[in-house]
C-alpha positions as CSV (number, residue, x, y, z in Angstrom):
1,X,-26.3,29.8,1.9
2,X,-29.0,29.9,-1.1
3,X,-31.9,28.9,1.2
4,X,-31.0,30.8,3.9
5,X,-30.5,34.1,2.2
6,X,-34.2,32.6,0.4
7,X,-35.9,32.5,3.8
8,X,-34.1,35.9,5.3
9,X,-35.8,37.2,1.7
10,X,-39.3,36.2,2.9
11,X,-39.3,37.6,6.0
12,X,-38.3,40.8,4.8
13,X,-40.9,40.9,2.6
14,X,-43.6,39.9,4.9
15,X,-42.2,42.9,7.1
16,X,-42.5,45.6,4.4
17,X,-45.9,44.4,3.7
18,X,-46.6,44.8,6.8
19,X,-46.2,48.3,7.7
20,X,-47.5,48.8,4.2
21,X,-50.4,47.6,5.3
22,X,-50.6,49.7,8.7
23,X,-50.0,52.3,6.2
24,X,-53.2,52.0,4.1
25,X,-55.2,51.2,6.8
26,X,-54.3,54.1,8.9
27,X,-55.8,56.9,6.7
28,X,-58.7,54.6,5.4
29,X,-59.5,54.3,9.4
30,X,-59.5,58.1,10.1
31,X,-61.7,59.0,7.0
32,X,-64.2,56.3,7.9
33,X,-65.1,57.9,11.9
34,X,-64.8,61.1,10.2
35,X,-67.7,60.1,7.9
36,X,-69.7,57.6,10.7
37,X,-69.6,60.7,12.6
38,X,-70.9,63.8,9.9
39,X,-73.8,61.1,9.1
40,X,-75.1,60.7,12.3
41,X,-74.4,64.0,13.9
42,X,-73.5,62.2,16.7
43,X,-71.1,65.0,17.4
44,X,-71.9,68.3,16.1
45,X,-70.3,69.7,12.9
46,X,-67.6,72.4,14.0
47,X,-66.4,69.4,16.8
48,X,-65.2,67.2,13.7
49,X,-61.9,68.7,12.7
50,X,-60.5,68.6,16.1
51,X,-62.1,65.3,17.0
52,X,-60.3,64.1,13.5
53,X,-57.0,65.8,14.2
54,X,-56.7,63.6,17.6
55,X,-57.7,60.7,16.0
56,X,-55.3,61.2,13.4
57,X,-52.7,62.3,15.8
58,X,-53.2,58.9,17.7
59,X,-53.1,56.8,14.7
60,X,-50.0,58.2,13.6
61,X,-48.2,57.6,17.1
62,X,-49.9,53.8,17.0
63,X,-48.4,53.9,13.5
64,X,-45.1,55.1,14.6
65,X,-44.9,53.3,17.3
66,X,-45.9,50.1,15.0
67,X,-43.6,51.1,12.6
68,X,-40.8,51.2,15.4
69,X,-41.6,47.7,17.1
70,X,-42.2,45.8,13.9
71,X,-38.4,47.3,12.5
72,X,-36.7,46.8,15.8
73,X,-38.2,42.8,15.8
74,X,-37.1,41.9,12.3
75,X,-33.5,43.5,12.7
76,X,-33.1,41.4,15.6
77,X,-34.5,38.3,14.0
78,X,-32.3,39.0,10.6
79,X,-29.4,39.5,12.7
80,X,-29.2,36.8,14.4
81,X,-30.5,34.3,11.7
82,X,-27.4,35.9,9.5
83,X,-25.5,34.9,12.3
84,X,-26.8,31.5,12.4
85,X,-26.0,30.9,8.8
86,X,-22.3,31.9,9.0
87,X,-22.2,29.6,11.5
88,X,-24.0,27.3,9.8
89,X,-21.5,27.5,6.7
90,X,-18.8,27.4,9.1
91,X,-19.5,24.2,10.0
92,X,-20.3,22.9,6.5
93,X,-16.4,24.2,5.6
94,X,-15.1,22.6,8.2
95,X,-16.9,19.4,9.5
96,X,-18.5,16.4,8.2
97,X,-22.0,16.2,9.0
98,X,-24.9,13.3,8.5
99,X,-28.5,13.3,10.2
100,X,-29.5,9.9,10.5
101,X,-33.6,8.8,10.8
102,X,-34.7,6.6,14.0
103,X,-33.6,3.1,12.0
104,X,-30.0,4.4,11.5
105,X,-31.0,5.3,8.1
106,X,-29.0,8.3,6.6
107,X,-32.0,11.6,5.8
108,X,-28.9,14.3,5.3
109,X,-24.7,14.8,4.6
110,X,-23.4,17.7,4.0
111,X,-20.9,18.6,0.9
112,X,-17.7,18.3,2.8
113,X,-18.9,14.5,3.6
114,X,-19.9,13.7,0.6
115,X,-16.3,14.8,-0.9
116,X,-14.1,13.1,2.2
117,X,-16.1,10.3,1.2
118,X,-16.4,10.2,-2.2
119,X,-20.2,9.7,-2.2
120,X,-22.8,11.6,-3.6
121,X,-25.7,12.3,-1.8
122,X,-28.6,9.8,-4.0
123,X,-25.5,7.3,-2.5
124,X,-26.6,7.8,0.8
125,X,-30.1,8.8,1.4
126,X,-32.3,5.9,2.8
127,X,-28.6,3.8,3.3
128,X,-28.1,2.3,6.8
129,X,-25.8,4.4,8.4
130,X,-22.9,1.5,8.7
131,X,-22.8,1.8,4.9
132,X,-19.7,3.9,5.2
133,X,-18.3,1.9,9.1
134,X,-15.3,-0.6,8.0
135,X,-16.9,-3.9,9.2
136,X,-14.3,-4.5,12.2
137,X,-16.0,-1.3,13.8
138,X,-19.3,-2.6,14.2
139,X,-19.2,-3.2,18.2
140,X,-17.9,0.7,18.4
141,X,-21.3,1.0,16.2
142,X,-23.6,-0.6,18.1
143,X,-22.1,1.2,21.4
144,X,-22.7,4.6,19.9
145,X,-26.0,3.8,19.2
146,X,-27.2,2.4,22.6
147,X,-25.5,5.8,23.5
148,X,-28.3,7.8,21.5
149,X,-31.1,6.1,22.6
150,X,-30.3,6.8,26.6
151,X,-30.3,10.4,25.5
152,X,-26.6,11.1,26.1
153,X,-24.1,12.5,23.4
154,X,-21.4,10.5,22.0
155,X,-17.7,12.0,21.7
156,X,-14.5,10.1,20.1
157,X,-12.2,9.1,17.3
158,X,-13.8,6.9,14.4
159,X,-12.3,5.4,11.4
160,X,-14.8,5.7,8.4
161,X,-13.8,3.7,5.1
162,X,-15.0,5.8,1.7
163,X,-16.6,4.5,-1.2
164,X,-13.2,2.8,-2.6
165,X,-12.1,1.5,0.5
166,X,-9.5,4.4,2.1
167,X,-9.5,4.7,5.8
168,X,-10.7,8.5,7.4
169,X,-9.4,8.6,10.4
170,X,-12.5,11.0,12.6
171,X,-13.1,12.9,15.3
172,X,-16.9,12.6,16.0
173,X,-19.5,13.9,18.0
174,X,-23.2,12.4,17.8
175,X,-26.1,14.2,19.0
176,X,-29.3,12.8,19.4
177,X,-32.6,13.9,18.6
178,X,-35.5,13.2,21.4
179,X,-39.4,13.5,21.2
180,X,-41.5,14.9,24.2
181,X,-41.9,10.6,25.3
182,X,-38.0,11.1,25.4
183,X,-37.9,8.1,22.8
184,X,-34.6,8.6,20.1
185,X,-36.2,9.8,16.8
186,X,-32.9,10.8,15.4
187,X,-28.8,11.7,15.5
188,X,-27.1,14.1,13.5
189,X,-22.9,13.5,13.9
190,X,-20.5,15.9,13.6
191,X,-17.5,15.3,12.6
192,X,-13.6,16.3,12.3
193,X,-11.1,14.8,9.5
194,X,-8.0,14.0,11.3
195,X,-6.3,11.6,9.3
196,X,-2.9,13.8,8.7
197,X,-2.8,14.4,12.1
198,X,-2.5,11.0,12.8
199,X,-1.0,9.7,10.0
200,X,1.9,12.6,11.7
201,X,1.8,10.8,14.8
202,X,2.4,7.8,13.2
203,X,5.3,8.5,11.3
204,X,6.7,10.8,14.3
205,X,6.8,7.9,16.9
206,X,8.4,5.6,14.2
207,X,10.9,8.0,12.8
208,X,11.6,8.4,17.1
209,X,12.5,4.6,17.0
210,X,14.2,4.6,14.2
211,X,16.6,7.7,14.7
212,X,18.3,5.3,17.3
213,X,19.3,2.0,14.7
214,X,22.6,1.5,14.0
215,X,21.4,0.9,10.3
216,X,21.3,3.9,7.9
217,X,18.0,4.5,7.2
218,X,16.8,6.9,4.5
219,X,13.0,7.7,3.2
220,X,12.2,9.0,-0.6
221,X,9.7,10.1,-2.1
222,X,8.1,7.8,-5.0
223,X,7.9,10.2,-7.2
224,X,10.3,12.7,-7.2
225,X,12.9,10.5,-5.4
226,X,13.8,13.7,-3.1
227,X,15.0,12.6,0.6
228,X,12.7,13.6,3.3
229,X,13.6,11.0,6.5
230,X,17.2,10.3,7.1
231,X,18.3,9.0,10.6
232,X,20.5,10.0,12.7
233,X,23.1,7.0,11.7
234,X,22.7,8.4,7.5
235,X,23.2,11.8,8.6
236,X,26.7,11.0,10.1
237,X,27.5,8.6,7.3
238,X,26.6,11.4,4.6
239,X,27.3,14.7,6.4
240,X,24.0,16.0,6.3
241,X,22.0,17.4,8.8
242,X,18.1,18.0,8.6
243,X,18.0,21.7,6.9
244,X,19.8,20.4,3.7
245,X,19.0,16.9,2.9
246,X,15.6,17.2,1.7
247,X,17.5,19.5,-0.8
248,X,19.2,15.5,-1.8
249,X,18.0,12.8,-3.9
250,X,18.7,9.4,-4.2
251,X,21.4,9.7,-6.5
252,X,23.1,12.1,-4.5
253,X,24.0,9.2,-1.7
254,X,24.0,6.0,-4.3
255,X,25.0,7.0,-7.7
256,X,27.1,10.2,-7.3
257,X,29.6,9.6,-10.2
258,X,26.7,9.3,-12.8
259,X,26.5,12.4,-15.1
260,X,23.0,11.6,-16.7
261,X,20.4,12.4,-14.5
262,X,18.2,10.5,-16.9
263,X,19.4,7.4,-17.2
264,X,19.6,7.8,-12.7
265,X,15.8,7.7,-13.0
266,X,15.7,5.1,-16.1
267,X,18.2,2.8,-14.0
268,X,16.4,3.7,-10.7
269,X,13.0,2.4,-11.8
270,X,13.9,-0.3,-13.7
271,X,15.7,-1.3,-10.3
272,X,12.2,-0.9,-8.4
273,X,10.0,-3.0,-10.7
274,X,9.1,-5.7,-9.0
275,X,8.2,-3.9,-5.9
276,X,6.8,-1.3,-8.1
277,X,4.5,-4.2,-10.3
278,X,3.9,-5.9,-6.8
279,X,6.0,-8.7,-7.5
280,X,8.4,-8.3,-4.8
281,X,8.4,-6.7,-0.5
282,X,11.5,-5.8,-0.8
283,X,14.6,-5.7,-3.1
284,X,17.9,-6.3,-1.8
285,X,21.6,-5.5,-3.0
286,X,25.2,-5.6,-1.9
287,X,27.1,-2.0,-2.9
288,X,30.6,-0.9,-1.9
289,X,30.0,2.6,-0.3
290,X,33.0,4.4,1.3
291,X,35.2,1.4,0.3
292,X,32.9,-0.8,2.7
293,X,30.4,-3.8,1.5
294,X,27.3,-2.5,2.6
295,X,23.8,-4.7,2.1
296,X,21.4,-2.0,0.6
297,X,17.5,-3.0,1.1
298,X,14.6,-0.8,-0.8
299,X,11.0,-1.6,0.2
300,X,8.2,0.6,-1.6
301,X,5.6,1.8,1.2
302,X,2.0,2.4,0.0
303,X,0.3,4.3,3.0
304,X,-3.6,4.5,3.9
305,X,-2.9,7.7,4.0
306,X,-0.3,9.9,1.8
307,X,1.8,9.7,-1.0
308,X,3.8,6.1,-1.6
309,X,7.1,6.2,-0.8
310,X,10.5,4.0,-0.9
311,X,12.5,3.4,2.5
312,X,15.7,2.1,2.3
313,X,18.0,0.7,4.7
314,X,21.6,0.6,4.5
315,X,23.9,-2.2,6.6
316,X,27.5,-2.3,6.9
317,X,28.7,-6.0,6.2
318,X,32.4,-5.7,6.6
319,X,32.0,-8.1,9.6
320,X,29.6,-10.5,7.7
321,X,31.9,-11.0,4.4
322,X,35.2,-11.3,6.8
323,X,33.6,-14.3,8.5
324,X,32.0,-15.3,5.3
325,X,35.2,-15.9,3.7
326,X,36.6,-17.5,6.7
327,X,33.7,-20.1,6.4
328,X,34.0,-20.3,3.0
329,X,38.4,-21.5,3.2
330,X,37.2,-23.7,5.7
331,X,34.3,-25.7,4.1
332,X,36.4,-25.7,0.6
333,X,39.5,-27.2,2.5
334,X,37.1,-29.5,3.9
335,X,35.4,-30.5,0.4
336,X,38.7,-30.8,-1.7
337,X,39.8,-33.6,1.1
338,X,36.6,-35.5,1.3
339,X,36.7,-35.7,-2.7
340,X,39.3,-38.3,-3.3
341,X,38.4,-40.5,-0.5
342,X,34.4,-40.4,-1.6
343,X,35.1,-40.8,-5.3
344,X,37.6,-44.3,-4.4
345,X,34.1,-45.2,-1.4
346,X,31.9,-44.6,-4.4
347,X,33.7,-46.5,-7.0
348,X,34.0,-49.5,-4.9
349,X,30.9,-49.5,-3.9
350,X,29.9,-49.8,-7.7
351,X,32.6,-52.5,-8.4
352,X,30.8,-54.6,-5.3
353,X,27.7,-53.6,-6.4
354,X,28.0,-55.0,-10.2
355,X,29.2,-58.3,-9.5
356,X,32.6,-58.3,-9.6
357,X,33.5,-60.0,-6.4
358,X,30.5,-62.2,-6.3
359,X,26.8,-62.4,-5.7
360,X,25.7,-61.4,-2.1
361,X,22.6,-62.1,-0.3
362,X,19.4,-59.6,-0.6
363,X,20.0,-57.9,2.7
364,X,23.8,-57.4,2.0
365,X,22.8,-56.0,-1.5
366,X,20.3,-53.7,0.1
367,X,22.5,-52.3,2.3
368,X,25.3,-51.4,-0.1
369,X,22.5,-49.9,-2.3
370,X,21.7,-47.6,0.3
371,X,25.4,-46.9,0.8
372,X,25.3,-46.2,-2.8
373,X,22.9,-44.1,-2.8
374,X,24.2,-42.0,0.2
375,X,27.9,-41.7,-1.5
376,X,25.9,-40.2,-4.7
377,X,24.4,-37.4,-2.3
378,X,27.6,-36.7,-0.3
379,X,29.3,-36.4,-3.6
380,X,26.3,-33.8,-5.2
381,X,26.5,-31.9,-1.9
382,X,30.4,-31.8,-2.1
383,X,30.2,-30.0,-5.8
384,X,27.8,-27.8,-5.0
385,X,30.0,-26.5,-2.5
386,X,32.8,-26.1,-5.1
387,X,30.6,-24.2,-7.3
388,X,29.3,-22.1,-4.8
389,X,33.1,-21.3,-3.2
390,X,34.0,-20.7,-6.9
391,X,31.4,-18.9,-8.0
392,X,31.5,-16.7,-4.9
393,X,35.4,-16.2,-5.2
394,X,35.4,-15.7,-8.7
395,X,37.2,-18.1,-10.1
396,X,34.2,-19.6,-11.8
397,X,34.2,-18.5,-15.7
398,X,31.5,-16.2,-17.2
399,X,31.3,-16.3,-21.3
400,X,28.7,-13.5,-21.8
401,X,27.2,-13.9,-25.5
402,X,24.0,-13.1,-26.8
403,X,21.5,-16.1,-26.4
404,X,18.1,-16.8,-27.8
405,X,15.9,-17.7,-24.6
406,X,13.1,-18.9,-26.1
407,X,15.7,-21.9,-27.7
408,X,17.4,-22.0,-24.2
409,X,14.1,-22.6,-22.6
410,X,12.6,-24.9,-24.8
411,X,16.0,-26.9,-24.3
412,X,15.3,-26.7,-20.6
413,X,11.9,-27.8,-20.8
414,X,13.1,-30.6,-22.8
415,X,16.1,-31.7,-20.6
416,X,13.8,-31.6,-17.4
417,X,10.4,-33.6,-18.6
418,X,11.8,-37.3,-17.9
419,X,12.6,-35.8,-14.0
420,X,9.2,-34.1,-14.1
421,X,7.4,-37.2,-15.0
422,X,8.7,-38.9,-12.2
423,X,6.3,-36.7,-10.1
424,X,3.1,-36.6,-12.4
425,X,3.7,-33.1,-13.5
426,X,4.0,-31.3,-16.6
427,X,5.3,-28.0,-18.0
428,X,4.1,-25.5,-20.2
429,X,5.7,-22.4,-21.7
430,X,4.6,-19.2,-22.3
431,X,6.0,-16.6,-24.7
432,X,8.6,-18.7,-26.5
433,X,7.1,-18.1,-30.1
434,X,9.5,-14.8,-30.7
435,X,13.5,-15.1,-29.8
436,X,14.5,-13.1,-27.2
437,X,18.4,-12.0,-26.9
438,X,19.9,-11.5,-23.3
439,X,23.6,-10.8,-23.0
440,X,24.5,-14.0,-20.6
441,X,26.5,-17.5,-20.3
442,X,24.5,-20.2,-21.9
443,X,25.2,-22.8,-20.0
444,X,25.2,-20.8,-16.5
445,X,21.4,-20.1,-17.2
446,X,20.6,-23.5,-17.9
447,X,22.2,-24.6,-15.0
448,X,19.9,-21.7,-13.6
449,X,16.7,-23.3,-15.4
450,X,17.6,-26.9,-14.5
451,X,17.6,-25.9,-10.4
452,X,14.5,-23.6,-10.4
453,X,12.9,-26.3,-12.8
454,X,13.4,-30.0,-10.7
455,X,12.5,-28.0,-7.5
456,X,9.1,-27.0,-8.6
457,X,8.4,-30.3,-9.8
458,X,9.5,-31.9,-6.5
459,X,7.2,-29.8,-4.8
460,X,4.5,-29.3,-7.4
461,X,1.0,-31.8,-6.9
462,X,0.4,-34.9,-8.8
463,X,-1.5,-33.5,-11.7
464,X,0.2,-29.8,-11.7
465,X,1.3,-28.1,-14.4
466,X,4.4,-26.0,-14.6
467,X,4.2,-22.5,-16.0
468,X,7.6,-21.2,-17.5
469,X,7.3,-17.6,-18.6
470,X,9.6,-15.4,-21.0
471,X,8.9,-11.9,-21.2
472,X,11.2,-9.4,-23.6
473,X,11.4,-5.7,-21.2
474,X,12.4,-2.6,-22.5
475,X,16.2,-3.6,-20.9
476,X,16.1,-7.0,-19.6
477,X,14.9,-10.0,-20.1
478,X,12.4,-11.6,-18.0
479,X,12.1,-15.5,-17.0
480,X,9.7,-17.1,-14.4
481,X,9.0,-20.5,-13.3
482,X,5.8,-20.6,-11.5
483,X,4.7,-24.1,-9.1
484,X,1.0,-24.5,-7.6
485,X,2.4,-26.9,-5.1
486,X,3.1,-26.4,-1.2
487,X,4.6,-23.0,-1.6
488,X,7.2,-21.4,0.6
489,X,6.3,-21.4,4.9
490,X,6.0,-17.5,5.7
491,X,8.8,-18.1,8.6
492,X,11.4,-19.4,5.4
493,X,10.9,-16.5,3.0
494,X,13.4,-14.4,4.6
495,X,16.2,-16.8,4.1
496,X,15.6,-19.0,1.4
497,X,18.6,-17.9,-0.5
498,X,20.7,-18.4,2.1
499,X,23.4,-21.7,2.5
500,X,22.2,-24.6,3.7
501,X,19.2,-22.9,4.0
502,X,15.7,-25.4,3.5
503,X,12.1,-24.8,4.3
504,X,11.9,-26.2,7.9
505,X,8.6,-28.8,7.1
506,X,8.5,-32.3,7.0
507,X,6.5,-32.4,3.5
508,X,9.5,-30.4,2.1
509,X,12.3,-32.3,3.6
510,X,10.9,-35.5,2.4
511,X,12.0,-34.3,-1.4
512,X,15.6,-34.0,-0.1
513,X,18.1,-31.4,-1.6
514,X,21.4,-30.1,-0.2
515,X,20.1,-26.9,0.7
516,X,22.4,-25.1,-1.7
517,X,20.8,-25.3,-5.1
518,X,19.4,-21.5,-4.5
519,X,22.1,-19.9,-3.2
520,X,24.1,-20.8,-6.0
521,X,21.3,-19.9,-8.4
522,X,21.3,-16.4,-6.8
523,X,25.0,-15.9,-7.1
524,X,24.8,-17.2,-11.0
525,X,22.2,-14.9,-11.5
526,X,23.7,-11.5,-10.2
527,X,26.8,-12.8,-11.5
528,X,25.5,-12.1,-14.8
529,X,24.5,-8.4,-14.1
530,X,20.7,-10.1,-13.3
531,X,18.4,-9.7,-10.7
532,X,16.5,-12.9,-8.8
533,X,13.3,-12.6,-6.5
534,X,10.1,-14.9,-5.8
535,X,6.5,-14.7,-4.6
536,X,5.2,-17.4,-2.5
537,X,2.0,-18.0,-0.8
538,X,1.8,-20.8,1.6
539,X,-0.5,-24.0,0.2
540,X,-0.6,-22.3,-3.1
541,X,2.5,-22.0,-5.4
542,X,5.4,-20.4,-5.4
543,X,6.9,-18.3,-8.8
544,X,10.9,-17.4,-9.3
545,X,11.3,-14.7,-11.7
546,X,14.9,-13.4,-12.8
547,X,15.8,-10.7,-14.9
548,X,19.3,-10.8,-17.3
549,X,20.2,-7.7,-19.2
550,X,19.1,-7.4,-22.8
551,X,21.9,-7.9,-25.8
552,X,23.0,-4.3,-26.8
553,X,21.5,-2.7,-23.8
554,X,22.1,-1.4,-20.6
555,X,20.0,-1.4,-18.1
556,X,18.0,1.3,-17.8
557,X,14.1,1.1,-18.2
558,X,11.7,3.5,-18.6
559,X,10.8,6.7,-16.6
560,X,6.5,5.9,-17.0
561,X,7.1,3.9,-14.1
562,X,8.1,6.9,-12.4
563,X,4.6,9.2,-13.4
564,X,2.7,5.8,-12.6
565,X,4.0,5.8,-8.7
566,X,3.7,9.5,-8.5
567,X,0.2,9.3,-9.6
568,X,-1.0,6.9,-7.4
């Protein structure tokens, strides 16, 4: 508005000076006939003072008339120029705008650009044009521009990228600029922010699909953990409707009973870390809500657009734990029986095998080798299915003590390196120099230890190392065992925890395994108050971290996570 209220300034000024100027001249003019005329008596003496009175009569009508033309004009040219320049900052308040030379090369952007953006204007000047394009979006790019040079406007949405990398979702006009030859010698693009409105749209088609799940569904924010989605299946199971429950928290629906709404958030966060940290997709839990097992899944959502938040969904597992259990009576009938039978197969295999009823030929020895060998297996698989049915019906004994980690792990380390050798790979670990406390069964974690420990060496590299972390928390202590190896098939992830469960790829089946080593980990693990989760990354490694509550504390955490997810 400066330069225009500047140039509006001029042309007033040149407008004063102007009649100004008629002004002088006016009287100057009359004086200088009246003068030409005494001096050469070209009209005789007493004729003058009428002859002057005329002239001056006529130059002061001119004058008026002057005066009147010249003040009509410039009101007409202010006017509208003032109109011009509301409209003009009209525009600047609400649109985006950038003029763009013949070569694509940015010559202007106005203030709101530059702060959608995040650029400032030096940024830009003499800059292709595509500087600020996302680089998928170059054929939309290259269309607009063979647009401009037919002469025809462009109208649509765009998606710009700013100078850290955010989407802006656009709605843009281009305009070229022509010479007389009708050849392009510029654009200037106009343009509309619209990224809430679509980022609305967005979330209004999901919410539509998800109002009709048979899962509960509820959506927090990050930071102040206040509800603002819950569909239609959380409503019924909580009683709420739509006008109260963004008056509800989190704690309101899954931690009712507690009376300190500190330690919520404290215990709430410290929950979250790993998704919080990046560490995890998703967390997942069993809780007992309205007397029913229910699976409870949190996953933290970082938009392009808008505030982070956590969605959680809630699944009645009644049905799943019923069948569970029926499975579960079954296999452990099945396991007890096969016991005695396998353990008298095994030992006479062993008898045969060490000579006691003679020497046998090399392919009779072979063979009962491999029967050997398979009798081992059947009888590993068959106690791991004891310890899972016992862990899982618990019956298997917890002695929760304090423990120094750093010892346990070094003991782990230690147990493990002859298996570990077997595959070329070694183990290093980090963080064991101070002792770190966690209220847990000793030999339950190294049991723990031992499982996450031979499976990254079975499917570590020749030549790998093995990274074994220790990391003392405000509340917990933190463990991770971390393998450069093969890493986890995408397609797996999901159910790696599960029975029986085994990545489905002939490099991985080739180590062998009874498909129950994790499972059982997992159960020890939460069995213990602790918390398990990985990261994997097909072709590069894969890390298991667990988390067992510190001696003397509960587990609470810290509520600086809390300002750090609000902040973002």
């Amino acid at each position: 508005m400066d330069s225009v209220n500047k140039t509006l300034m001029n042309k007033d000024f040149r407008y004063v000076f102007t009649l100004a100027l008629i002004s002088f001249v006016s009287p100057a003019a009359i004086l200088f006939v009246y003068k030409i005329l005494a001096a050469t008596e070209i009209v005789a003496l007493p004729v003058l003072p009428p002859i002057t009175t005329i002239l001056t009569l006529v130059l002061t009508v001119v004058y008026l008339w002057c005066f009147w033309s010249f003040n009509s004009y410039f009101r007409a040219v202010h006017k509208e120029e003032r109109n011009t320049a509301h409209q003009t900052e009209a525009l600047n308040q609400h649109s985006m705008v950038t003029k763009t030379d013949v070569n694509n090369n940015i010559t202007y952007a106005n203030e709101k650009f530059l702060f959608t953006m995040g650029y400032k204007l030096g940024d830009l000047v003499g800059e292709l044009s595509s500087t600020y394009w996302p680089d998928q979006k170059e054929a939309l790019l290259h269309e607009i521009r063979v647009t401009l040079r037919m002469g025809k406007k462009w109208s649509g949405n765009v998606q710009l990228e700013t100078k850290d990398g955010k989407p802006v979702h656009t709605h843009s006009t281009y305009v070229p600029k022509m010479n007389k030859k009708g050849e392009l010698i510029g654009s200037i693009a106009i343009r509309t922010d619209i990224s809430d409105t679509k980022v609305a749209t967005g979330d209004k088609n999901t919410r539509r699909s998800l109002h009709i799940l048979r899962d509960e569904i509820y959506m927090f924010e990050a930071g102040t953990l206040s509800y603002t989605y819950l569909n239609q299946a959380a409503m019924e199971a909580t009683g709420w409707n739509e006008s109260n429950y963004p008056q509800k928290t989190v704690f309101d629906r899954f931690m009712p009973n507690v009376q300190d709404s500190d330690m919520d958030v404290k215990a709430f966060y410290e929950c979250v870390r790993p998704l919080v940290n990046g560490e995890a997709q998703e967390i997942t839990h069993e809780m007992i809500i309205s007397d029913k097992p229910n699976e409870v899944k949190i996953q933290l959502v970082r938009p392009d657009v808008g505030k982070p938040y956590f969605m959680t969904i809630v699944r009645d597992i009644s049905e799943r734990h019923a069948f569970d259990k029926t499975k579960d009576e079954f296999i452990s009938t099945v396991s007890h029986e096969l016991r005695t039978p396998l353990t008298s197969i095994k030992g006479a295999l062993g008898l045969v095998l060490s000579g006691a009823f003679g020497e046998f030929n090399e392919s009779a020895t072979k063979m009962l080798n491999i029967a050997h060998r398979n009798s081992d297996r059947l009888s590993l698989l068959i106690n791991d299915i004891l310890d899972l049915e016992k862990t899982a019906a618990g019956r298997m004994e917890f002695h929760l003590e304090p423990v120094d980690m750093a010892e346990l792990i070094s003991d782990s380390i230690q147990e493990n390196a002859p298996y570990c050798k077997q595959y070329d790979v070694s183990m290093e670990g980090i963080g064991l120099n101070e002792g770190a406390l966690a209220h847990c069964d000793r030999d339950r974690v190294f049991q723990i230890m031992n499982n996450l420990l031979s499976n990254a060496a079975k499917f570590s590299n020749k030549g790998d190392k093995i990274l074994i972390d220790l990391e003392e928390r405000d509340n917990t202590i933190y463990i991770s065992v971390e393998d450069f190896g093969m890493g986890i098939p995408q397609e797996a992830q999901a159910t790696i925890f599960e029975r029986f469960t085994q990545a489905d790829s002939s490099d991985r089946r080739e180590k062998g395994g009874t498909g129950l080593g994790l499972s059982i980990v997992k159960l020890l693990v939460e069995k213990q108050n602790g918390t398990i989760d990985f990261v994997s990354r097909p072709g590069e490694g894969t890390k298991f971290f667990f988390e067992l509550p510190k001696t003397g504390n509960d587990v609470s955490g810290e509520v600086s996570d809390n300002l750090q997810i609000a902040a973002e």
